[in-house]
Backbone as CSV, one residue per row, in Angstrom:
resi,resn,N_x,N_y,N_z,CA_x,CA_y,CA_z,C_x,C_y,C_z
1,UNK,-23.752,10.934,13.246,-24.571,9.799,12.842,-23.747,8.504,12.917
2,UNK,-24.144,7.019,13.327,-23.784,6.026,13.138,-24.426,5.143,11.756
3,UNK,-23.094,4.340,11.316,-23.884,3.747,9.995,-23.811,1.878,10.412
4,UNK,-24.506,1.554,9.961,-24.562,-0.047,10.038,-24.936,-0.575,9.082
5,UNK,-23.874,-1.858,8.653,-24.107,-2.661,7.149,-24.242,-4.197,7.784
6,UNK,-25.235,-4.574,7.028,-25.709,-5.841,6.799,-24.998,-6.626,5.690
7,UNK,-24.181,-7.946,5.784,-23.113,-8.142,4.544,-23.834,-9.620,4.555
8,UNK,-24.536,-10.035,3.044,-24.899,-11.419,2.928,-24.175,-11.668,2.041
9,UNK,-23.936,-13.505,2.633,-23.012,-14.140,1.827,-23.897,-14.957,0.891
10,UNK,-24.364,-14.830,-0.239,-25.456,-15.374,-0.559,-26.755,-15.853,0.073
11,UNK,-27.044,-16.947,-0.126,-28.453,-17.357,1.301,-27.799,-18.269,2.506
12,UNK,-26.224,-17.926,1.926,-25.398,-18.908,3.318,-25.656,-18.228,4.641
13,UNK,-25.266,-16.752,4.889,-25.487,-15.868,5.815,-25.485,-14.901,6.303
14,UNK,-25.586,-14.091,7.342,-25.470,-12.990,7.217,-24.323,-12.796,8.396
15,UNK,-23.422,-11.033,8.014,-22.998,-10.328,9.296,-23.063,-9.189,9.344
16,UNK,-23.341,-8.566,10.539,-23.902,-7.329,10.990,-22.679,-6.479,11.608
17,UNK,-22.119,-5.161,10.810,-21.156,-4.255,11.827,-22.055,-3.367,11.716
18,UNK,-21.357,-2.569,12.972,-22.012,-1.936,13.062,-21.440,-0.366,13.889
19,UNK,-22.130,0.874,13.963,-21.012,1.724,14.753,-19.833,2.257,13.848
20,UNK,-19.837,2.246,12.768,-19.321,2.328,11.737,-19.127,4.216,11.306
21,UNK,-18.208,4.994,10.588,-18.825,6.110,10.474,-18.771,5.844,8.252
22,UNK,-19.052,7.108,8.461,-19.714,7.202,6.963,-18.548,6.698,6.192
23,UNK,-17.178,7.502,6.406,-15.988,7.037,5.684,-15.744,5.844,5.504
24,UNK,-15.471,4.859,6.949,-15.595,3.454,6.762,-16.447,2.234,5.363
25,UNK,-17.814,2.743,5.745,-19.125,1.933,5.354,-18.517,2.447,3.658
26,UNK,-17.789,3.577,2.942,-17.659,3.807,1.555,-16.741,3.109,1.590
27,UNK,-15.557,3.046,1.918,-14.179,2.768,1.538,-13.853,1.502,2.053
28,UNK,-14.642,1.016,2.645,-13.480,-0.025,3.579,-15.424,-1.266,3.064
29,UNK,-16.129,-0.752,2.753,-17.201,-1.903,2.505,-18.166,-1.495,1.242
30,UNK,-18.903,-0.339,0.678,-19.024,-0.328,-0.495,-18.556,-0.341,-2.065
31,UNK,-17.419,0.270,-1.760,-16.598,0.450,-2.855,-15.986,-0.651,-3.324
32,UNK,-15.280,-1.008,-2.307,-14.235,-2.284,-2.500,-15.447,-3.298,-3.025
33,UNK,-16.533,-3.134,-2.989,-17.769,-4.511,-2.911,-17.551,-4.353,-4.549
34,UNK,-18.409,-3.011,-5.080,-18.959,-2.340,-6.190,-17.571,-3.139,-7.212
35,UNK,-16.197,-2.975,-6.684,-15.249,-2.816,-7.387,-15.147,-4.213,-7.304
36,UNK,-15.321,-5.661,-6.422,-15.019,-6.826,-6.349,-13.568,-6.748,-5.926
37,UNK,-13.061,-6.338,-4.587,-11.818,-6.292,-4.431,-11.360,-7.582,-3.126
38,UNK,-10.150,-7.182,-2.995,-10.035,-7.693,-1.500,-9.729,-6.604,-0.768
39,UNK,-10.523,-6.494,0.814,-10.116,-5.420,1.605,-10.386,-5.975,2.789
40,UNK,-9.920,-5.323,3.832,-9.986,-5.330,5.140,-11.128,-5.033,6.387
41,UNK,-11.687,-5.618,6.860,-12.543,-5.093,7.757,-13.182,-6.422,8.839
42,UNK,-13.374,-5.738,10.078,-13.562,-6.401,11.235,-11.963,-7.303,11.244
43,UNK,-10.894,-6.742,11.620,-9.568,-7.816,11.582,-9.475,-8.601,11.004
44,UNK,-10.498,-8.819,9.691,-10.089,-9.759,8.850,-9.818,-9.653,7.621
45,UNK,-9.385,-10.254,6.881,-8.650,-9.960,5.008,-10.213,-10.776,4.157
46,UNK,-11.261,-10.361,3.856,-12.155,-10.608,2.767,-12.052,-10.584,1.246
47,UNK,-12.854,-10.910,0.457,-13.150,-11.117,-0.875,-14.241,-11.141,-1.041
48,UNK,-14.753,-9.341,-1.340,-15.861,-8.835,-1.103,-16.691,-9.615,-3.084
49,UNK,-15.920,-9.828,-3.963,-16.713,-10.703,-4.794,-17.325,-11.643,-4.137
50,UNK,-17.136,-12.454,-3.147,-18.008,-13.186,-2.561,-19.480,-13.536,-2.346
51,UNK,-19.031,-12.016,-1.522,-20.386,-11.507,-1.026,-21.699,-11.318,-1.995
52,UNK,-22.896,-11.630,-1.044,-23.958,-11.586,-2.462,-24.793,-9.961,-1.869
53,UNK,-24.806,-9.520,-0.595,-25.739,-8.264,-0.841,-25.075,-7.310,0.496
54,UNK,-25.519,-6.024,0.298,-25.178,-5.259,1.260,-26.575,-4.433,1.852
55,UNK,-26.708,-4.063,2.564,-27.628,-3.053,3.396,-27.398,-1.877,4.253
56,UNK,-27.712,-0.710,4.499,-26.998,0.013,5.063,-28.004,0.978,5.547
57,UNK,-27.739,0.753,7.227,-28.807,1.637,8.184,-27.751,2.743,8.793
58,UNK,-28.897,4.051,9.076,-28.174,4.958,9.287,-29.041,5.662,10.731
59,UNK,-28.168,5.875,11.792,-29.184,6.047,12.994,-28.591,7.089,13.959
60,UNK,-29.296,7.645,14.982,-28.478,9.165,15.104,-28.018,8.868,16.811
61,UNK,-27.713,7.164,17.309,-26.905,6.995,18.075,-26.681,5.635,17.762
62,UNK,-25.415,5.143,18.582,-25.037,3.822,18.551,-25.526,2.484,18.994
63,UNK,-25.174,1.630,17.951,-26.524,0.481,18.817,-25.374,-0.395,19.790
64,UNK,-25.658,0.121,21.495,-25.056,-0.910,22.266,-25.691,-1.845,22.655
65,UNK,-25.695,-2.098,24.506,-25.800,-3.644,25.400,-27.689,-2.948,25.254
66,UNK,-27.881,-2.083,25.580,-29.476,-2.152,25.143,-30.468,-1.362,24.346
67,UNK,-29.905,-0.970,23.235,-30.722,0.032,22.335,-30.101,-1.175,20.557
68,UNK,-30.952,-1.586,19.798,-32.118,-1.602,19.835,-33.117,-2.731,20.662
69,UNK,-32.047,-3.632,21.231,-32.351,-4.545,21.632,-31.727,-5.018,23.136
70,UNK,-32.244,-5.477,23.591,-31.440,-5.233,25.287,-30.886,-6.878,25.754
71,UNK,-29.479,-6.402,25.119,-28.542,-7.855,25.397,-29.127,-8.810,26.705
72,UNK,-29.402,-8.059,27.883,-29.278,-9.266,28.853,-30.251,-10.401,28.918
73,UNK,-31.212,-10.028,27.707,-32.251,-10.735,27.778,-31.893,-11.815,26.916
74,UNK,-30.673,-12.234,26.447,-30.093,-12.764,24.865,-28.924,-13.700,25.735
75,UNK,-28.808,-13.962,27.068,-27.828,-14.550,27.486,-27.699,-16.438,27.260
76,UNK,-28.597,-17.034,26.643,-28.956,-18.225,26.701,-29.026,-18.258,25.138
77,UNK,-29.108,-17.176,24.202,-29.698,-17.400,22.446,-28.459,-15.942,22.222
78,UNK,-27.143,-16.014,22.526,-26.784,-15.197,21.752,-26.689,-15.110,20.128
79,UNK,-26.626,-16.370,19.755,-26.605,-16.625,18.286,-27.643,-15.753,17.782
80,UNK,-29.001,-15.723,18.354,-29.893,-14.419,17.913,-29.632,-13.115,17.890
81,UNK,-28.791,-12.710,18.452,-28.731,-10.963,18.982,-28.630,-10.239,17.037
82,UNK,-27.536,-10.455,16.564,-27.520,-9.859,15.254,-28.698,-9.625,14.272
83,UNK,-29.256,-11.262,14.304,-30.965,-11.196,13.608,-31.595,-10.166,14.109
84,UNK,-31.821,-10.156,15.664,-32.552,-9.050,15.772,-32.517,-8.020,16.198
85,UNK,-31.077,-7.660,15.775,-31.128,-6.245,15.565,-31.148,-5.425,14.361
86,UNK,-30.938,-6.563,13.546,-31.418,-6.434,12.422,-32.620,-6.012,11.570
87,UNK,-34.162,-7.161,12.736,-35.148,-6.578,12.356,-35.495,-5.125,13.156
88,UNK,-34.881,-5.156,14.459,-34.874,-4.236,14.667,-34.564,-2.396,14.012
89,UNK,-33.316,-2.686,13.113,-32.922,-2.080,12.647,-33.741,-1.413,11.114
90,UNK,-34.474,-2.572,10.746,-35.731,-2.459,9.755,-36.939,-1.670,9.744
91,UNK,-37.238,-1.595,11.387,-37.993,-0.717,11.709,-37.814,0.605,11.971
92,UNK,-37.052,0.355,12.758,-36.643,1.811,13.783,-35.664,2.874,13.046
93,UNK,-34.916,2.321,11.858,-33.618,3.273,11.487,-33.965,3.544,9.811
94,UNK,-32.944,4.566,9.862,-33.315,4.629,8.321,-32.367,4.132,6.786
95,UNK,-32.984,3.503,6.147,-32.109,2.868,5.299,-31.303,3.408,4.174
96,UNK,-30.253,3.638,4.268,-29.107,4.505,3.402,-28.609,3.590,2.502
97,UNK,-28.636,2.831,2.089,-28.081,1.609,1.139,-28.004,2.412,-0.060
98,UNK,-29.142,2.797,-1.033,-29.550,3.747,-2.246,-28.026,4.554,-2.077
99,UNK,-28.478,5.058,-1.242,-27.775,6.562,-0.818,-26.280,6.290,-1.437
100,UNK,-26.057,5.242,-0.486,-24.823,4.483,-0.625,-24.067,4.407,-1.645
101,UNK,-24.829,3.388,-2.288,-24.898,2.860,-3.178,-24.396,3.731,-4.439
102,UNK,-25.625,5.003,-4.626,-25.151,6.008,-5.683,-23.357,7.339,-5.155
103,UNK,-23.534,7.210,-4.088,-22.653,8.105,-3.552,-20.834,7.188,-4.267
104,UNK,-20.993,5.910,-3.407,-20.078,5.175,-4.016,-19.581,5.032,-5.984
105,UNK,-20.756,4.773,-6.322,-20.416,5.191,-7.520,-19.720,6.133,-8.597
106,UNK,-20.273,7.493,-7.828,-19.608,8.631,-8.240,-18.474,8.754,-8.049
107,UNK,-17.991,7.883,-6.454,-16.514,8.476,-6.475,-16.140,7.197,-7.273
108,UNK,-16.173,5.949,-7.553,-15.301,5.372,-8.344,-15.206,6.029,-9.550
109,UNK,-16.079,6.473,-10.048,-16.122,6.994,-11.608,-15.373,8.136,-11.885
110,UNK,-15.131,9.055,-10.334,-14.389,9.898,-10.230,-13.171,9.817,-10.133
111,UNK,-12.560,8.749,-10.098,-11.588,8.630,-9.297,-11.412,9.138,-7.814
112,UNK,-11.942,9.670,-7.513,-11.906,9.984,-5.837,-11.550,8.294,-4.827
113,UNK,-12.106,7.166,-5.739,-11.938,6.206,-4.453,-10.345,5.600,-4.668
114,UNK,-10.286,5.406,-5.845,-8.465,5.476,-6.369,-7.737,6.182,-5.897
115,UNK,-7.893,7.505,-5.680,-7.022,8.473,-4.541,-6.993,7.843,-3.276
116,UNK,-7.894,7.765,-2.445,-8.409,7.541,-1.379,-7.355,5.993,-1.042
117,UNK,-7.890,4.988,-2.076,-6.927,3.759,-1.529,-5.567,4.094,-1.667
118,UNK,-5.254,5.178,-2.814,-3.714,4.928,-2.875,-2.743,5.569,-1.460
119,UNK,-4.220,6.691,-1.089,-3.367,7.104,0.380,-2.726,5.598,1.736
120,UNK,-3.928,5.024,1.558,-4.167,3.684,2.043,-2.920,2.907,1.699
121,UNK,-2.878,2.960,0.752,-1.722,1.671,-0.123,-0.145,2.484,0.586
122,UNK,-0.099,3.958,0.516,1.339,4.630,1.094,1.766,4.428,2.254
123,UNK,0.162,4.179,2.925,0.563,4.279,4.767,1.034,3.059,5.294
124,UNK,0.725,2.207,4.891,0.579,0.635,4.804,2.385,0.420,4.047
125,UNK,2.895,0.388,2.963,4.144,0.179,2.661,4.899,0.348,3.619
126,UNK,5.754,0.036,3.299,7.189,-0.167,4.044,8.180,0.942,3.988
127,UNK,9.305,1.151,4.850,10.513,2.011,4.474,11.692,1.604,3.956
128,UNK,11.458,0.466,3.292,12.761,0.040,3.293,13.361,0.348,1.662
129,UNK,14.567,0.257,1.620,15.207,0.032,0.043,16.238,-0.655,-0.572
130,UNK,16.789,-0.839,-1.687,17.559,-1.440,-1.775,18.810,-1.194,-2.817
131,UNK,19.871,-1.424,-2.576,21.193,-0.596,-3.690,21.457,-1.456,-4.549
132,UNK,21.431,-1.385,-5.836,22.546,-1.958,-6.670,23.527,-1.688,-6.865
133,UNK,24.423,-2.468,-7.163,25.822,-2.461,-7.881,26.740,-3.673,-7.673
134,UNK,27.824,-2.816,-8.311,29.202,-3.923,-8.216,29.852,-4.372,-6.964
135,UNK,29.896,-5.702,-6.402,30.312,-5.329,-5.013,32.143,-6.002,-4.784
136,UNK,32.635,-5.683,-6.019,33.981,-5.561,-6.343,34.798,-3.955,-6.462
137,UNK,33.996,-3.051,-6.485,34.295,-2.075,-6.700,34.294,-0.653,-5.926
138,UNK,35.455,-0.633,-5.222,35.515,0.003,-3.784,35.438,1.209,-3.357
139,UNK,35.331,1.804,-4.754,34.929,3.485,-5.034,33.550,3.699,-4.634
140,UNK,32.996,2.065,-5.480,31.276,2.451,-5.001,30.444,2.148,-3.831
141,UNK,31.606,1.118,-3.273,30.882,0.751,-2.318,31.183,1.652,-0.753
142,UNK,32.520,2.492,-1.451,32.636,3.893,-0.062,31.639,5.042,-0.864
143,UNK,31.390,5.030,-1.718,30.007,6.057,-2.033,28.606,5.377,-1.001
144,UNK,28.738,4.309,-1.141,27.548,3.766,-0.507,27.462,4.149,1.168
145,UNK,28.679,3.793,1.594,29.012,3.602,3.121,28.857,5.434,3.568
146,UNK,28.867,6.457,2.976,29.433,7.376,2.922,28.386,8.779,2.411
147,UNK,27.975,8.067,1.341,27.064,8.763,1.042,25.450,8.321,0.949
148,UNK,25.375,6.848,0.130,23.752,6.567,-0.123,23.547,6.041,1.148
149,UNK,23.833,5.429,2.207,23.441,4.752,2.975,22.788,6.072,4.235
150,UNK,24.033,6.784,4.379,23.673,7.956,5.664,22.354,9.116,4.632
151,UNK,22.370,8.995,4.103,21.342,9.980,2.952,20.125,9.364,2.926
152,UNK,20.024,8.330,2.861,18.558,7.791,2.577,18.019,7.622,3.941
153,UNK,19.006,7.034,5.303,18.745,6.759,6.683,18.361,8.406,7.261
154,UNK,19.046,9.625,7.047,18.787,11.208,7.054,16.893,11.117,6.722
155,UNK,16.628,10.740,5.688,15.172,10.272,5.191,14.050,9.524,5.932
156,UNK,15.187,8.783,6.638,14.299,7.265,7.299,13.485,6.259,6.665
157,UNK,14.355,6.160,6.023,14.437,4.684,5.069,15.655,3.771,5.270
158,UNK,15.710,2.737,4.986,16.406,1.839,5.270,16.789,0.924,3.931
159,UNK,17.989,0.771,4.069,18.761,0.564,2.677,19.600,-0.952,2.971
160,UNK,19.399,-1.633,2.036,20.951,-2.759,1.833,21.454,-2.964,0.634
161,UNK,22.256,-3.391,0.480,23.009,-4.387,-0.728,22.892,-5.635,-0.624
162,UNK,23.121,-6.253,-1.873,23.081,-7.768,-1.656,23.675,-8.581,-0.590
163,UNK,24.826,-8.170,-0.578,25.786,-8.917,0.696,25.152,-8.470,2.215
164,UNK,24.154,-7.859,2.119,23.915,-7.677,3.627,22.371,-8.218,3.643
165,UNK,22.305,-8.904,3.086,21.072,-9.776,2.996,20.454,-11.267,3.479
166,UNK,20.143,-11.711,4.961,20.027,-12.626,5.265,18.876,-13.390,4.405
167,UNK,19.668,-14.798,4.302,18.769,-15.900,3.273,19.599,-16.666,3.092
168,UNK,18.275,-17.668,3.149,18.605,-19.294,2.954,18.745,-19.634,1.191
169,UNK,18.073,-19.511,0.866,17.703,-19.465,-0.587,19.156,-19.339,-1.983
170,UNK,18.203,-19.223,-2.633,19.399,-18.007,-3.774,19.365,-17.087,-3.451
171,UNK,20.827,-16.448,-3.942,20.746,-14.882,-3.613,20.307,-13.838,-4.896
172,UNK,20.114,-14.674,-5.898,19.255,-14.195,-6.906,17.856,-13.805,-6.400
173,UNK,16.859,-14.780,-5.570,15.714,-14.998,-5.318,15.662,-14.203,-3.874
174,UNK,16.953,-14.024,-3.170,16.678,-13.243,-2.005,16.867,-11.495,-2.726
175,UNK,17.778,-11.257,-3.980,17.942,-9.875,-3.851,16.683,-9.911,-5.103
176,UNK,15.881,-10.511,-5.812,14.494,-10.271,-6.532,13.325,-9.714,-5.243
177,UNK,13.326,-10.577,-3.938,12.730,-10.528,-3.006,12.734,-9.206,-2.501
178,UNK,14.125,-8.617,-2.311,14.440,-7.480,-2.209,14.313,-6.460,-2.771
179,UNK,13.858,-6.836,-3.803,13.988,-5.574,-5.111,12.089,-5.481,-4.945
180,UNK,11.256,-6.357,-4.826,9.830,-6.605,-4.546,9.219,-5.833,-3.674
181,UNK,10.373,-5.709,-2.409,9.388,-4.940,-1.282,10.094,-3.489,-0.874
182,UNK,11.290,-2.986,-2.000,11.675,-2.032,-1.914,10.164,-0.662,-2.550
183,UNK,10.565,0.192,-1.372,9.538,1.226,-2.021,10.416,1.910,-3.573
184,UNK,11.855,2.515,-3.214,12.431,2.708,-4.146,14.019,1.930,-4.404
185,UNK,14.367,2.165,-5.542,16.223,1.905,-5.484,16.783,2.403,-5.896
186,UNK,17.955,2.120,-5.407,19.561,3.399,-6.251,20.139,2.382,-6.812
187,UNK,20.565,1.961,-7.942,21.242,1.785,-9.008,22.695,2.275,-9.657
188,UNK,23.636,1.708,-8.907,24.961,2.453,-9.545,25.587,1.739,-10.142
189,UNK,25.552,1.915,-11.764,25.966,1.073,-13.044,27.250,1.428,-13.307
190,UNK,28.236,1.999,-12.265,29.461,2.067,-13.037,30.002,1.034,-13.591
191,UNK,30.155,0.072,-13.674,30.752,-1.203,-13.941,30.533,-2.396,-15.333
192,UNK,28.925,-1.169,-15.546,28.043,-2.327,-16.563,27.747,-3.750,-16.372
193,UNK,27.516,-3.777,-14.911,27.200,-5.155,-14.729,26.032,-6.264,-15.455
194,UNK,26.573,-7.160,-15.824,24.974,-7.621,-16.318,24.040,-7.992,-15.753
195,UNK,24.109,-8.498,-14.396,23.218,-8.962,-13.272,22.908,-7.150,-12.541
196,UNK,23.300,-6.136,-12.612,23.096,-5.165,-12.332,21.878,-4.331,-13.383
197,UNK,22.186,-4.091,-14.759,20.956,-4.455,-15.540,20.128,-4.837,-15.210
198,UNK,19.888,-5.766,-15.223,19.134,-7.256,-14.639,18.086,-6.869,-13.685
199,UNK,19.050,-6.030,-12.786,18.254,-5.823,-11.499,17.343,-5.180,-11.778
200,UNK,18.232,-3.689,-12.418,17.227,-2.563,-12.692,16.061,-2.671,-13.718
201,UNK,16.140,-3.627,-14.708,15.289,-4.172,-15.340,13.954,-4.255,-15.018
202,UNK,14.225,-5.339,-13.660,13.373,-5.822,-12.913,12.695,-5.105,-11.941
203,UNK,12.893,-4.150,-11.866,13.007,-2.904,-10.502,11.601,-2.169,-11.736
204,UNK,12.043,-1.444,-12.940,11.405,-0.824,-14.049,10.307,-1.513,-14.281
205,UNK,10.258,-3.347,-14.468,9.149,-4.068,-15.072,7.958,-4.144,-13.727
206,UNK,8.382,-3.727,-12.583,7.645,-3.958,-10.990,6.874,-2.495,-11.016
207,UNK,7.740,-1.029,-11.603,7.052,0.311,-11.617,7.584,0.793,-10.750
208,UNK,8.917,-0.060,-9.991,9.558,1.391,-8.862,10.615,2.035,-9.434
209,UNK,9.980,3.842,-8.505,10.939,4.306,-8.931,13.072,3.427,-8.437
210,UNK,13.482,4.103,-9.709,14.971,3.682,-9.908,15.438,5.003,-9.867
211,UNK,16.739,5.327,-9.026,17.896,6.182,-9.019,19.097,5.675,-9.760
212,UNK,19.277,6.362,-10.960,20.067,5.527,-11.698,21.820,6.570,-11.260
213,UNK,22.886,5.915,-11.373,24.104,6.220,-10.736,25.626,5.928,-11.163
214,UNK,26.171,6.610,-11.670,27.367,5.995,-12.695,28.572,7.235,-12.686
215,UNK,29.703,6.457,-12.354,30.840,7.413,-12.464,30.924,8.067,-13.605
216,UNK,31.285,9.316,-13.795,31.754,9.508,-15.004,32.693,8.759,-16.166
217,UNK,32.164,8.835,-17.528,32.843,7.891,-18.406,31.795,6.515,-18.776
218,UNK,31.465,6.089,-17.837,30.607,5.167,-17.950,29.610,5.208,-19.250
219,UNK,29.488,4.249,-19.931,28.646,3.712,-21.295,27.189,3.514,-20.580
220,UNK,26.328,4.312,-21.208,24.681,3.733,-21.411,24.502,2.635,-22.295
221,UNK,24.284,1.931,-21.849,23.876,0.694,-23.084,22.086,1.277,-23.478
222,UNK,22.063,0.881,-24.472,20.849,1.301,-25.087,19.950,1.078,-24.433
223,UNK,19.267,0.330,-23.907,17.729,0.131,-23.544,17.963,0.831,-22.512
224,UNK,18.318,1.119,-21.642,17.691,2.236,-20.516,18.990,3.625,-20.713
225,UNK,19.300,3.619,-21.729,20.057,4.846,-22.422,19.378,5.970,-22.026
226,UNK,18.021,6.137,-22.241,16.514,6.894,-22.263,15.986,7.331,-20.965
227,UNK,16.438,6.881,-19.523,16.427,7.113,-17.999,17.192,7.918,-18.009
228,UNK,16.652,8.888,-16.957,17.770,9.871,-16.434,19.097,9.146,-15.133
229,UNK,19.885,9.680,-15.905,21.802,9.108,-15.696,22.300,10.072,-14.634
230,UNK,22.333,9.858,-13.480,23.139,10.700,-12.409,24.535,10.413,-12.843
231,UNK,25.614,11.439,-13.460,26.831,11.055,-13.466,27.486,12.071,-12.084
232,UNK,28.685,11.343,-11.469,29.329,11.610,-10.328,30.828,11.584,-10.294
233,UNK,31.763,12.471,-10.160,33.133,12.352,-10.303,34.021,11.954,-9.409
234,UNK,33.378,12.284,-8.156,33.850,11.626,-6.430,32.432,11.374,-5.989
235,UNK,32.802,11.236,-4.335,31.954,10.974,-3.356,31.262,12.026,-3.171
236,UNK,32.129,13.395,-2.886,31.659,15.005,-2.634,30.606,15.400,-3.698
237,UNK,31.062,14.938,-5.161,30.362,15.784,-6.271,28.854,14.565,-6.256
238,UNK,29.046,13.323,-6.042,27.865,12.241,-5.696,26.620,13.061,-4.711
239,UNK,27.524,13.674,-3.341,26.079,13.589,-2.278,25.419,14.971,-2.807
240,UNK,25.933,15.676,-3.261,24.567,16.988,-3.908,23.615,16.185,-4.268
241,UNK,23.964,15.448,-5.586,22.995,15.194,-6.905,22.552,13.818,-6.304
242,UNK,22.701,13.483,-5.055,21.876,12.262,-4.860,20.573,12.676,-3.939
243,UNK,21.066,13.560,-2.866,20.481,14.114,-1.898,19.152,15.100,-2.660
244,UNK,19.450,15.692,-4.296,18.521,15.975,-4.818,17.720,15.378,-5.721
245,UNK,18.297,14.394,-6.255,17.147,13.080,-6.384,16.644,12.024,-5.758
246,UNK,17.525,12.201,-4.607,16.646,11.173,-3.459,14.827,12.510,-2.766
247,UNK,15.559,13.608,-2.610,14.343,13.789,-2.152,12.836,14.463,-3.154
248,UNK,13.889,14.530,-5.173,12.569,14.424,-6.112,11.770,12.748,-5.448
249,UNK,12.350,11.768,-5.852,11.493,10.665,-5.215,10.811,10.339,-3.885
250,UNK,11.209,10.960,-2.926,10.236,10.367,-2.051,9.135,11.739,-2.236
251,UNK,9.069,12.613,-2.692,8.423,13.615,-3.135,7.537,13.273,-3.753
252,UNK,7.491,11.930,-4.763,6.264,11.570,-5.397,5.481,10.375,-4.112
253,UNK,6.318,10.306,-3.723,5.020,9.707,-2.689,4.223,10.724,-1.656
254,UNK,4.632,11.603,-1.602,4.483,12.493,-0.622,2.736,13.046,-1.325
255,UNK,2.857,12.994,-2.611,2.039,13.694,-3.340,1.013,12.680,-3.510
256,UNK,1.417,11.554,-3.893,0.115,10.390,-3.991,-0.775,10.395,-2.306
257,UNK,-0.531,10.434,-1.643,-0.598,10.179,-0.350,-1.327,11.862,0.222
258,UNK,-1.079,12.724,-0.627,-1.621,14.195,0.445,-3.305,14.108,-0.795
């Protein structure tokens, strides 16, 4: 079956897709409507609150150059063709809007359409990530070279530190930037940095996961005392216990997404 929606922008106007399959017309134009979101459709970025009505025909082939209406006759008034296939579409097809309408509902209420975008939201992110730490401290930064960097790239993700960060800016505002479009981060607090804190703070207040990372000996300061603490005695005893919490985390995406 082909589906086709009618999208009015109040009594400003109308647009017609069309050729559409069932999945589309829920996810990508009822739901997002029902819900007042912003979403995607016809190559463009919308704000389906906008919109004032929807319609939705359902027909058991596609409407091309002459079914319901026969383009070549439209070469001088194309501005008409949509209107009337529209009324066309009034007559001849059958109207699923209701249908729609209630079908959509259920899955928001179900959560089914929340699943559905979050697969959406996984495919769409990025691979990239980003490391904290001390970048005085040469134990951690050959853990990095050595171990987090070839471990997470093994993954296919892509990792930096601050110092490898092109920007004009601050490098406060370039590694916040960084910390923004990381899917996850590793965090290695041997040092107790306070701008390292800081980071991870900020990493926690955003909702990504954090790999937290600290030589042995190292002090928890209280507020994130309560996170689980990878402690590490070398580089060797580091790549087990990273390699098995690097792949608990990308494991939770794996799961939002199936």
């Amino acid at each position: 079956m082909f589906y086709h929606i009618e999208i009015a922008l109040g009594d400003i106007s109308d647009y017609l897709h069309v050729n559409k399959t069932r999945e589309e017309i829920l996810f990508q134009y009822v739901c997002p409507f029902l819900n007042r979101e912003i979403t995607m459709f016809e190559g463009a970025i919308s704000n389906l609150m906008f919109f004032g009505s929807m319609r939705i025909w359902e027909t058991d082939k596609p409407i091309d150059s002459v079914w319901p209406i026969n383009r070549e006759e439209y070469k001088n008034n194309t501005y008409m063709i949509d209107g009337d296939i529209t009324r066309a579409l009034e007559k001849e097809a059958n109207d699923v809007s209701e249908q729609f309408y209630s079908e959509a509902i259920t899955m928001i209420e179900s959560g089914k359409y929340k699943e559905q975008r979050s697969k959406i939201v996984e495919t769409i992110k990025g691979s990239y990530s980003f490391f904290i730490c001390s970048l005085d401290n040469q134990e951690v930064l050959h853990n990095y070279e050595f171990v987090i960097k070839p471990t997470i790239k093994q993954f296919h993700f892509d990792v930096q530190k601050a110092d490898e960060i092109s920007h004009t800016g601050t490098i406060t505002d370039a590694i916040l930037s960084a910390i923004n479009r990381s899917r996850f981060l590793v965090a290695d607090l041997t040092d107790e940095k306070p701008n390292c804190y800081y980071e991870v703070g900020y990493a926690h207040a955003l909702g990504k996961p954090v790999i937290i990372l600290a030589k042995e000996g190292t002090y928890r300061h209280f507020d994130i005392s309560t996170y689980k603490w990878n402690f590490w005695k070398d580089y060797i005893d580091l790549k087990s216990k990273f390699e098995t919490e690097l792949h608990s985390v990308l494991k939770t995406f794996e799961s939002r997404s199936s």
